[in-house]
KETI-94029 format. One record per residue (C-alpha): x, y, z; residue number from 0. Coordinates in nm, 3 decimals, decimal comma. Layout:
{{X; Y; Z}; NUM};
...
This chain:
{{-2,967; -2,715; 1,905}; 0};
{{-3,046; -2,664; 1,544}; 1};
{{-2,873; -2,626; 1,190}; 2};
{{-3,135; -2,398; 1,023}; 3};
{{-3,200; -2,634; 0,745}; 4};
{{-3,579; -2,686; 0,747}; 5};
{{-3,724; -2,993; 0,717}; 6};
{{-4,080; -2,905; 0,655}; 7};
{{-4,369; -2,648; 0,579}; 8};
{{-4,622; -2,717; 0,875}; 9};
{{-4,959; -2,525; 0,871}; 10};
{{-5,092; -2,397; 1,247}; 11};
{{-5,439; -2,526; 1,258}; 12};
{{-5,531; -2,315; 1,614}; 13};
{{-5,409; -2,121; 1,843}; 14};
{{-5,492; -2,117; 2,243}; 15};
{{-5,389; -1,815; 2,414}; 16};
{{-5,380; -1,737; 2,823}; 17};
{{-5,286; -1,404; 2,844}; 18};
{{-4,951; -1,373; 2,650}; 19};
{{-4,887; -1,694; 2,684}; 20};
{{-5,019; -1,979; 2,383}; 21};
{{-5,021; -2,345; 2,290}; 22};
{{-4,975; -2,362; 1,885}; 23};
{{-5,148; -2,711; 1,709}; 24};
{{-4,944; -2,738; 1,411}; 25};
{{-5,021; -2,968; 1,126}; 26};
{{-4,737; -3,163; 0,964}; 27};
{{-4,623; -3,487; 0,878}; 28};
{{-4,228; -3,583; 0,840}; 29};
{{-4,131; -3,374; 1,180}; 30};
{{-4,378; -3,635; 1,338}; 31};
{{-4,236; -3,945; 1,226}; 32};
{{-3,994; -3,981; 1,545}; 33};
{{-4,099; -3,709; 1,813}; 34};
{{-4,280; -3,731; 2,162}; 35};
{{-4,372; -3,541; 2,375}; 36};
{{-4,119; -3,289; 2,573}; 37};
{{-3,896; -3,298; 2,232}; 38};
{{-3,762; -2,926; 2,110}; 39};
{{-3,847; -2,834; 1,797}; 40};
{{-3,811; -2,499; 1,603}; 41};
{{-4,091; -2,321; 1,454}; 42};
{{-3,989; -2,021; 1,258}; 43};
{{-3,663; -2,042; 1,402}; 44};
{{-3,813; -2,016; 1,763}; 45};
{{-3,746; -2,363; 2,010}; 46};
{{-4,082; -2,480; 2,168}; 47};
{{-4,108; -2,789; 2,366}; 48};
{{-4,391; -3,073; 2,225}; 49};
{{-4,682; -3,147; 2,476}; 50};
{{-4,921; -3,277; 2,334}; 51};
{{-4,958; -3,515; 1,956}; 52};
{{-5,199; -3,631; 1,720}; 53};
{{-5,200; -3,848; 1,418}; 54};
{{-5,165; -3,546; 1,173}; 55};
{{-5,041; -3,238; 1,388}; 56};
{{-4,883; -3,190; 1,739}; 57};
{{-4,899; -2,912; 1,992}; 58};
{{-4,624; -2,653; 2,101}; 59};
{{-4,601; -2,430; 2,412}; 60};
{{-4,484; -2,062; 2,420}; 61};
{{-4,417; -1,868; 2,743}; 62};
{{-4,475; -1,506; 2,727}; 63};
{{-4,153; -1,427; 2,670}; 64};
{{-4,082; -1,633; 2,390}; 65};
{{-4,377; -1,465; 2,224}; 66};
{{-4,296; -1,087; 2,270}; 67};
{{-3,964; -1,146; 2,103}; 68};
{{-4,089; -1,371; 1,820}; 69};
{{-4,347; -1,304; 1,559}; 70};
{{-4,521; -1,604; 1,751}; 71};
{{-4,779; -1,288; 1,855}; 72};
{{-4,886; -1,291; 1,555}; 73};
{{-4,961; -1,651; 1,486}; 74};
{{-5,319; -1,752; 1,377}; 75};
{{-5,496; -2,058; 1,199}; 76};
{{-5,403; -2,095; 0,866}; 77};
{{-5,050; -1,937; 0,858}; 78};
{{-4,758; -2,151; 0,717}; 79};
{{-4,451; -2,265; 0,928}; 80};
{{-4,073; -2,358; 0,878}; 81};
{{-4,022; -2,668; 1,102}; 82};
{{-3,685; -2,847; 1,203}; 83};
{{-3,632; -3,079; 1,492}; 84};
{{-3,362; -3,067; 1,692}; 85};
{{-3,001; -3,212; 1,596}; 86};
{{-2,873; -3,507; 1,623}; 87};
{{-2,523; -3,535; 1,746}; 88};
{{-2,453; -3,813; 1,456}; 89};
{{-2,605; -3,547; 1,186}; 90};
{{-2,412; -3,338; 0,955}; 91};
{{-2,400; -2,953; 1,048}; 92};
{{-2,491; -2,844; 0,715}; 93};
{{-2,608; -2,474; 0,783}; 94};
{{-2,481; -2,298; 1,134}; 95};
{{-2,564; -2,352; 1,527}; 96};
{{-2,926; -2,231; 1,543}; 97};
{{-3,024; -2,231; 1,939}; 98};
{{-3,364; -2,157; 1,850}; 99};
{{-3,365; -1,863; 2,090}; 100};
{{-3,462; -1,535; 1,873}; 101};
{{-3,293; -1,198; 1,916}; 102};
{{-3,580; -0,989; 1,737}; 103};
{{-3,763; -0,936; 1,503}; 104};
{{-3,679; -0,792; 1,135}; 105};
{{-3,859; -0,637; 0,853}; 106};
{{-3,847; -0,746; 0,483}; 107};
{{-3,757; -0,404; 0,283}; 108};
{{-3,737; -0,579; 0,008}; 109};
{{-3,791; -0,890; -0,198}; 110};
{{-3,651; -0,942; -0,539}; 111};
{{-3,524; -1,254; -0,766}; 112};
{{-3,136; -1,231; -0,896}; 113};
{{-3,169; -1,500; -1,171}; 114};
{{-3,289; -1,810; -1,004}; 115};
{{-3,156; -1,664; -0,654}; 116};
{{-3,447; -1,515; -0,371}; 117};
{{-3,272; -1,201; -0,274}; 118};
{{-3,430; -1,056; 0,059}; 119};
{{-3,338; -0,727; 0,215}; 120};
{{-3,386; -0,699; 0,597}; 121};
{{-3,413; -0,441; 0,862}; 122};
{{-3,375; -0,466; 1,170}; 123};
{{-3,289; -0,285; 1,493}; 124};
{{-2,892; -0,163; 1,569}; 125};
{{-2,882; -0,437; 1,872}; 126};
{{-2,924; -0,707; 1,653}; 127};
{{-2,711; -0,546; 1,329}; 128};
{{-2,413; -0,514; 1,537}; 129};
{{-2,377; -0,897; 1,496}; 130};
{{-2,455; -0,912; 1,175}; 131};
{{-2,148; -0,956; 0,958}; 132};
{{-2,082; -0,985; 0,574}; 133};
{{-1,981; -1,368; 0,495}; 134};
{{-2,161; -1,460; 0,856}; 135};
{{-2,412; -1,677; 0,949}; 136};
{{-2,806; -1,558; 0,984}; 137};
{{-3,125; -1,776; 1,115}; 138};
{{-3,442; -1,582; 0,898}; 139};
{{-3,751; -1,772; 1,071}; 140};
{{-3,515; -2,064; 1,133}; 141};
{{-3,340; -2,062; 0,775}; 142};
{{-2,988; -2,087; 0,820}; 143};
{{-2,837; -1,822; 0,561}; 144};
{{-2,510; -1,624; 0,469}; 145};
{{-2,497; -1,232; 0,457}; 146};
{{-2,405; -1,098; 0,151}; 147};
{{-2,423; -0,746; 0,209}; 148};
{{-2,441; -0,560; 0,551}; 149};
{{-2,550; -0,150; 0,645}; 150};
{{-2,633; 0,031; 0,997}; 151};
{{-2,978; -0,065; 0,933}; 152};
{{-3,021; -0,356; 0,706}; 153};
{{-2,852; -0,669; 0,597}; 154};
{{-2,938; -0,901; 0,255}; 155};
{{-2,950; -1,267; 0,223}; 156};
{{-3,016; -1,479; -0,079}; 157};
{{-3,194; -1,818; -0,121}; 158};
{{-3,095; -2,077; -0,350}; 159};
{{-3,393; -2,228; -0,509}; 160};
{{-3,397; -2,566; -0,308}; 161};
{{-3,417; -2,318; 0,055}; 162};
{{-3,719; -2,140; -0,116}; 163};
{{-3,889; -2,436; -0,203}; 164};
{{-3,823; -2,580; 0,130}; 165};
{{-3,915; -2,290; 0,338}; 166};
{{-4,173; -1,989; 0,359}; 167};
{{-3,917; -1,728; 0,298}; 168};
{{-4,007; -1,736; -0,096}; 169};
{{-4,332; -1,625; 0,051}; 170};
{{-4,125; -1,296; 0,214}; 171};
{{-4,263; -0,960; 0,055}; 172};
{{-4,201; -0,598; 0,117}; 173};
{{-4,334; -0,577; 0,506}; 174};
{{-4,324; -0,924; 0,613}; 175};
{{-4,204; -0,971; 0,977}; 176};
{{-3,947; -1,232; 1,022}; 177};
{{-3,779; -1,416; 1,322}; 178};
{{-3,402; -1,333; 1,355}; 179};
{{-3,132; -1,500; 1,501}; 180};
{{-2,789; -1,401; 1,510}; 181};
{{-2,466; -1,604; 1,520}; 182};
{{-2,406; -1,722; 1,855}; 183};
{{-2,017; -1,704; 1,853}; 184};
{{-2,088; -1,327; 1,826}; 185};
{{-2,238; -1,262; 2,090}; 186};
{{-2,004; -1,464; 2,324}; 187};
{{-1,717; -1,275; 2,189}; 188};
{{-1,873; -0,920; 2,259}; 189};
{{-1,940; -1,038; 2,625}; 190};
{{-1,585; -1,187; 2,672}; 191};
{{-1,469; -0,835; 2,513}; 192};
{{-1,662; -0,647; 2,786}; 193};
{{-1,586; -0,804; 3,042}; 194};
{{-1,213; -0,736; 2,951}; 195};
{{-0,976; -0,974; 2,836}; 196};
{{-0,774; -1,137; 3,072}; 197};
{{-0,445; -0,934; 3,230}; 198};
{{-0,583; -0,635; 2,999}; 199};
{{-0,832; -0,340; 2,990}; 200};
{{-1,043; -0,514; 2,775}; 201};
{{-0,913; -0,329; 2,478}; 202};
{{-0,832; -0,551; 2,181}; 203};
{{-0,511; -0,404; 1,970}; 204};
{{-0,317; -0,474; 1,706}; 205};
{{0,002; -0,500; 1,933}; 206};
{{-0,166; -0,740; 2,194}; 207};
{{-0,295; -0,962; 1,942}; 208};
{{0,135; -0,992; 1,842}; 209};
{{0,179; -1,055; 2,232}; 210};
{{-0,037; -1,319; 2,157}; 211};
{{0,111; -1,527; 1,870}; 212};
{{-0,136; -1,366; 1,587}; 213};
């Protein structure tokens, strides 16, 4: 389990690949201080396991289906990283539950500063916008943020400027594929909701939520 507050900018260095499947060497420093091997860690907002580490970098595994839904497939040497390891349960919960465990990926439509603010606009497909709520919680390659302003087809998010300096989203222009991740608790309710609440036809009204003390 994550928070979505990154911790550092990690470079890959190389990437093996079998198939779909890849191992990712990453480059970093403060991420390594306490980790070993078969630790979780989040890169981009997706949870790899650590099997292998060096002095300066350590190595991540990705299963084909971890890559198809990330923008992993796209990794190469060179490109820049948002790193987290995972919580602690005596750490504060300053952003949101991050699992690590991407829905899809988005599209940057837009890119634009408000004042000192990092205002992103992102698209993305209708089975991830349904959970996407104004006020709510969003994961953007691992970056915990809040939704300002939702449509059918896009939602935007804005960075204060210690999150852009922290992260690679400051780096986001018109195009840019990112890792999204939406609010867990959402998609737990929508399941409990199909699967019909009990003693009812699944049908949430304003008279049964009365029955029910709201």
């Amino acid at each position: 389990m994550f928070t979505g507050l990154i911790e550092e900018i990690g470079r890959v260095s190389r990437v093996d690949r079998t198939g779909q499947a890849m191992l990712l060497h990453i480059a970093a420093s403060r991420v390594l201080e306490d980790i070993a091997i078969g630790d979780s860690i989040a890169v981009n907002g997706v949870c790899l396991t650590v099997v292998r580490l060096q002095d300066d970098q350590m190595v991540v595994d990705a299963v084909p289906e971890t890559v198809r839904r990330s923008t992993l497939r796209f990794a190469a040497a060179g490109v820049p990283v948002n790193l987290e390891r995972a919580l602690l349960s005596s750490s504060r919960l300053g952003g949101h539950l991050v699992a690590g465990h991407v829905d899809g990926v988005g599209t940057v439509a837009n890119a634009v500063r408000d004042e000192t603010a990092h205002v992103l606009t992102i698209a993305a497909e209708p089975d991830i916008m349904r959970y996407v709520a104004e006020k709510g919680s969003i994961a953007i390659d691992g970056v915990s943020l809040t939704v300002m302003a939702v449509t059918d087809r896009s939602f935007q998010a804005s960075l204060i400027p210690h999150s852009a300096a922290m992260t690679t989203l400051a780096r986001a222009r018109s195009g840019s594929r990112v890792n999204l991740e939406v609010d867990m608790i959402a998609r737990y309710v929508e399941r409990l909701l199909r699967q019909g609440l009990p003693h009812t036809d699944g049908s949430l009204t304003a008279e049964r939520l009365r029955e029910w003390g709201y």
